[in-house]
DSSP file (Angstrom, degrees, kcal/mol; ACC not computed):
  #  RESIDUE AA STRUCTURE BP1 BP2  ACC     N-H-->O    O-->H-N    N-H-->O    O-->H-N    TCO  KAPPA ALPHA  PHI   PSI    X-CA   Y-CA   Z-CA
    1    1 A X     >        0   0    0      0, 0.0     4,-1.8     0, 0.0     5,-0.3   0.000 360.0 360.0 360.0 -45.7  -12.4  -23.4    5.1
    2    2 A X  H  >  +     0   0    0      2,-0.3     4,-0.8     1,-0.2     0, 0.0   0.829 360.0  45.9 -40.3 -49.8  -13.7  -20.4    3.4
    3    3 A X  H  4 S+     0   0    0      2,-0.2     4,-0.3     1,-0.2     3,-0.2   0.952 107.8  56.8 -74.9 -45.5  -11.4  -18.1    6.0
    4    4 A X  H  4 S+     0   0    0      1,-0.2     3,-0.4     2,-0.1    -2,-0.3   0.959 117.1  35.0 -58.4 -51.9   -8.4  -20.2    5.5
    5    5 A X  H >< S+     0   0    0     -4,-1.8     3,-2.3     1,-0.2     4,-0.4   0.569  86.4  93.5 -91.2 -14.9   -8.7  -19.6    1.8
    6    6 A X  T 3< S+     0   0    0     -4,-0.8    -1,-0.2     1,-0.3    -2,-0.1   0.639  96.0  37.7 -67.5 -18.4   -9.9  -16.0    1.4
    7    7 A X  T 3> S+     0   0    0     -3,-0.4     4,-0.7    -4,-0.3    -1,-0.3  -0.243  93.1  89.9-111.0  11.8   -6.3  -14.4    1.1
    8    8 A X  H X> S+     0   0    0     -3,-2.3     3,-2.6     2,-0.2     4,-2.5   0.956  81.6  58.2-100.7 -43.7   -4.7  -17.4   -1.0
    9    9 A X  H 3> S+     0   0    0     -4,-0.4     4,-2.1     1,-0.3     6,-0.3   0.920 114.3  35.0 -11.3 -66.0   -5.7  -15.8   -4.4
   10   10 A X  H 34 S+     0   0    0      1,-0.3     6,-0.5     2,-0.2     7,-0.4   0.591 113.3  52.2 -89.3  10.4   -3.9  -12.9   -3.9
   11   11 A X  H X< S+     0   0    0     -3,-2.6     3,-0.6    -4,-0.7    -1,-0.3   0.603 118.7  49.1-113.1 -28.2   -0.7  -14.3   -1.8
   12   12 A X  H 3< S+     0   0    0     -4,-2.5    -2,-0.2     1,-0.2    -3,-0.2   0.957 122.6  34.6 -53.5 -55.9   -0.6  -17.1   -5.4
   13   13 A X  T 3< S-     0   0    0     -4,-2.1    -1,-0.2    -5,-0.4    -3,-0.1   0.401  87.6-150.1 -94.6  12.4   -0.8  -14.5   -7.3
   14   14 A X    <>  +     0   0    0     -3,-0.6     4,-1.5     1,-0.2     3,-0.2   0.360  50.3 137.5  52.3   2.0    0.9  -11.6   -6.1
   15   15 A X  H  >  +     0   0    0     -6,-0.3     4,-1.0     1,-0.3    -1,-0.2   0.231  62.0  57.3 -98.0  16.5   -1.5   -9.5   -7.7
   16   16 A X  H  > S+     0   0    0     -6,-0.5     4,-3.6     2,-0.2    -1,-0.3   0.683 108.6  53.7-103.2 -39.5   -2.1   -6.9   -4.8
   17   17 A X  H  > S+     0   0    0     -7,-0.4     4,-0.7    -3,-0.2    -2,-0.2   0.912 111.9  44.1 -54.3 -32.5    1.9   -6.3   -5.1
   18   18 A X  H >X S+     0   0    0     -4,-1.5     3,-2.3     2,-0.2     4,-0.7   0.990 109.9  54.3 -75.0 -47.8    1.6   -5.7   -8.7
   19   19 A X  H >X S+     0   0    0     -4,-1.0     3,-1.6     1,-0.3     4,-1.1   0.954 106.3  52.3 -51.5 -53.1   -1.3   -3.6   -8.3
   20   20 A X  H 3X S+     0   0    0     -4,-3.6     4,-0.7     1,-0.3    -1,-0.3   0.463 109.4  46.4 -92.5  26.0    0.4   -1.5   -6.1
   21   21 A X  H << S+     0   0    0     -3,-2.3    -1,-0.3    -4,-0.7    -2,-0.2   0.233 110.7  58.7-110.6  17.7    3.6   -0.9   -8.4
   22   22 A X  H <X S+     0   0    0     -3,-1.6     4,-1.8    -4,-0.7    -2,-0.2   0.780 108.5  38.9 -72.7 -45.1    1.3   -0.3  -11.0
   23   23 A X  H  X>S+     0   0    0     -4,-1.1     5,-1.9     3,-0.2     4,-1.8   0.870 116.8  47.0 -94.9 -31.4   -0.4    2.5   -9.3
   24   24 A X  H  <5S+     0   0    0     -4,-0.7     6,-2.0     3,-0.2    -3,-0.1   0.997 121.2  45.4 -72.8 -49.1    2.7    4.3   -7.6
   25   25 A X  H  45S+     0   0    0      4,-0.2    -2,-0.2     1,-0.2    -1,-0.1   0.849 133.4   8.3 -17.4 -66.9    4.5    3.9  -11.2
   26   26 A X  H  <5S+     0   0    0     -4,-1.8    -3,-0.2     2,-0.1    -1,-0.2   0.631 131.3  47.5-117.7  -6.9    2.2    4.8  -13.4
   27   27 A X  T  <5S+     0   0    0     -4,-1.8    -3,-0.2    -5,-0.0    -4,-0.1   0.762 128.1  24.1-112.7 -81.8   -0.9    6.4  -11.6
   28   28 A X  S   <S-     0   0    0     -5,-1.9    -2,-0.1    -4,-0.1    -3,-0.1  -0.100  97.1-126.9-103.9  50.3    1.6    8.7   -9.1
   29   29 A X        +     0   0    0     -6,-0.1    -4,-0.2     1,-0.1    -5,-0.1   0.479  51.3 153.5  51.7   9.2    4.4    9.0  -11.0
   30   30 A X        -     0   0    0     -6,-2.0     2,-0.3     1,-0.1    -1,-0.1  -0.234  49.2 -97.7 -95.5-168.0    6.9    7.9   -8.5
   31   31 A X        -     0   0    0      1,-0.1    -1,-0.1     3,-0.0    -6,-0.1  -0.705  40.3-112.1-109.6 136.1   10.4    6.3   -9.8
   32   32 A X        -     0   0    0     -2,-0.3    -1,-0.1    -7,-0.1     3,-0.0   0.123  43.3 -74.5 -47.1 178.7   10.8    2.4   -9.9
   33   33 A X        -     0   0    0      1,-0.1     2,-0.5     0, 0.0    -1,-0.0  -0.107  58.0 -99.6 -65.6 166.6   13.2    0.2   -7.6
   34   34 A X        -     0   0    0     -3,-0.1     2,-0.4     3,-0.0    -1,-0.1  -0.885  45.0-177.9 -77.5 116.7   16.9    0.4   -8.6
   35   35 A X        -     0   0    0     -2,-0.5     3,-0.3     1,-0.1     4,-0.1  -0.980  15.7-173.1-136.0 125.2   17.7   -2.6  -10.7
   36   36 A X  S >  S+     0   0    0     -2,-0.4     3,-0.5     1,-0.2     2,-0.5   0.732  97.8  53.9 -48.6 -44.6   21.7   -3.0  -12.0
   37   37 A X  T 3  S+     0   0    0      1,-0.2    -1,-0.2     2,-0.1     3,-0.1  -0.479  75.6 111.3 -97.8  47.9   20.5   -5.7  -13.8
   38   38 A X  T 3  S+     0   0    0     -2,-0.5    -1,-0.2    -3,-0.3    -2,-0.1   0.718  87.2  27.3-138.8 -42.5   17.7   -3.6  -15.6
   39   39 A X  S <  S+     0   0    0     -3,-0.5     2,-0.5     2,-0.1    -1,-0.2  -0.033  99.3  96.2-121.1  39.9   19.2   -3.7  -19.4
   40   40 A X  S    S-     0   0    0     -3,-0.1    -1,-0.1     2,-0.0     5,-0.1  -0.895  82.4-116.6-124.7 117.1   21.1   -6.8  -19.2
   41   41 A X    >>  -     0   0    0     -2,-0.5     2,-3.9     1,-0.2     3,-2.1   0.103  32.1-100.4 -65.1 170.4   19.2   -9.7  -20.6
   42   42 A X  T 34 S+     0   0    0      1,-0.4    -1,-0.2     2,-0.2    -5,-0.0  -0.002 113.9  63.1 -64.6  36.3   18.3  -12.6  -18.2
   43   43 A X  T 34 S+     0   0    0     -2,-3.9    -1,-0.4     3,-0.0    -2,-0.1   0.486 101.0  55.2-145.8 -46.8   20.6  -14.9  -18.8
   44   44 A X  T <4 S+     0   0    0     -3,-2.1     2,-0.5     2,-0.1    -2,-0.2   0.324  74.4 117.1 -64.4  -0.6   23.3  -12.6  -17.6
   45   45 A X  S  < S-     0   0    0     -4,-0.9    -4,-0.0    -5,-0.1    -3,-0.0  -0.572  73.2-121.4 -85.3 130.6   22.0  -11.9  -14.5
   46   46 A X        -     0   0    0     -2,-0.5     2,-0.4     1,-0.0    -9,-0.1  -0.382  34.5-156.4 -74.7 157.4   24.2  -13.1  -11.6
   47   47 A X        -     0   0    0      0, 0.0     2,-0.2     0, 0.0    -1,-0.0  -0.972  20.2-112.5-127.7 138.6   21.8  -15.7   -9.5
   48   48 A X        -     0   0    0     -2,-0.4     2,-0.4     1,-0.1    -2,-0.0  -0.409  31.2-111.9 -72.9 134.4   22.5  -16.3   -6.0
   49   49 A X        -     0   0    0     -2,-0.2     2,-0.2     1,-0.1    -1,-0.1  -0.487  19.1-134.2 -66.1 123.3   23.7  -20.0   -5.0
   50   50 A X    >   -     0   0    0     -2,-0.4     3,-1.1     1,-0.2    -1,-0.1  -0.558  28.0-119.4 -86.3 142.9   21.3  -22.0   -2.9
   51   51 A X  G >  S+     0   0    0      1,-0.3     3,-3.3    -2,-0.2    -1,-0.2   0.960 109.5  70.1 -51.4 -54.6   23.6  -23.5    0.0
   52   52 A X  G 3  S+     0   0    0      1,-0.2    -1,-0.3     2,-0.1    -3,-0.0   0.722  94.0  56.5 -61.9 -16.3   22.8  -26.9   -1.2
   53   53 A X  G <         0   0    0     -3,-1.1    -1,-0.2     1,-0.2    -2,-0.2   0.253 360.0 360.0 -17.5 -18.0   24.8  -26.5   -4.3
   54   54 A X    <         0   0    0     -3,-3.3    -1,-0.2    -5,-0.1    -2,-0.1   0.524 360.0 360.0-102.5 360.0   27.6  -25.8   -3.0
């Protein structure tokens, strides 16, 4: 059980993805993702339709 679990922390929490836009960000300087939606608040952001919706 121990092995099955040992990775679910960090695939729950994302937090090894975060760490590493943390460190190329702000650590080596390099330039964030490309966002369109980047100064428009969330509520205006267009959201893709899940098929069953439709």
């Amino acid at each position: 059980m121990d092995y099955l679990m040992r990775q679910s922390s960090c695939i729950a929490g994302g937090t090894t993805e975060m760490a590493r836009n943390v460190i190329a960000d702000r650590l080596l300087g390099m330039p964030r993702e490309v966002t369109p939606d980047r100064d428009r608040p969330f509520r205006d952001v267009p959201k893709n339709a899940s098929p069953a919706s439709k």
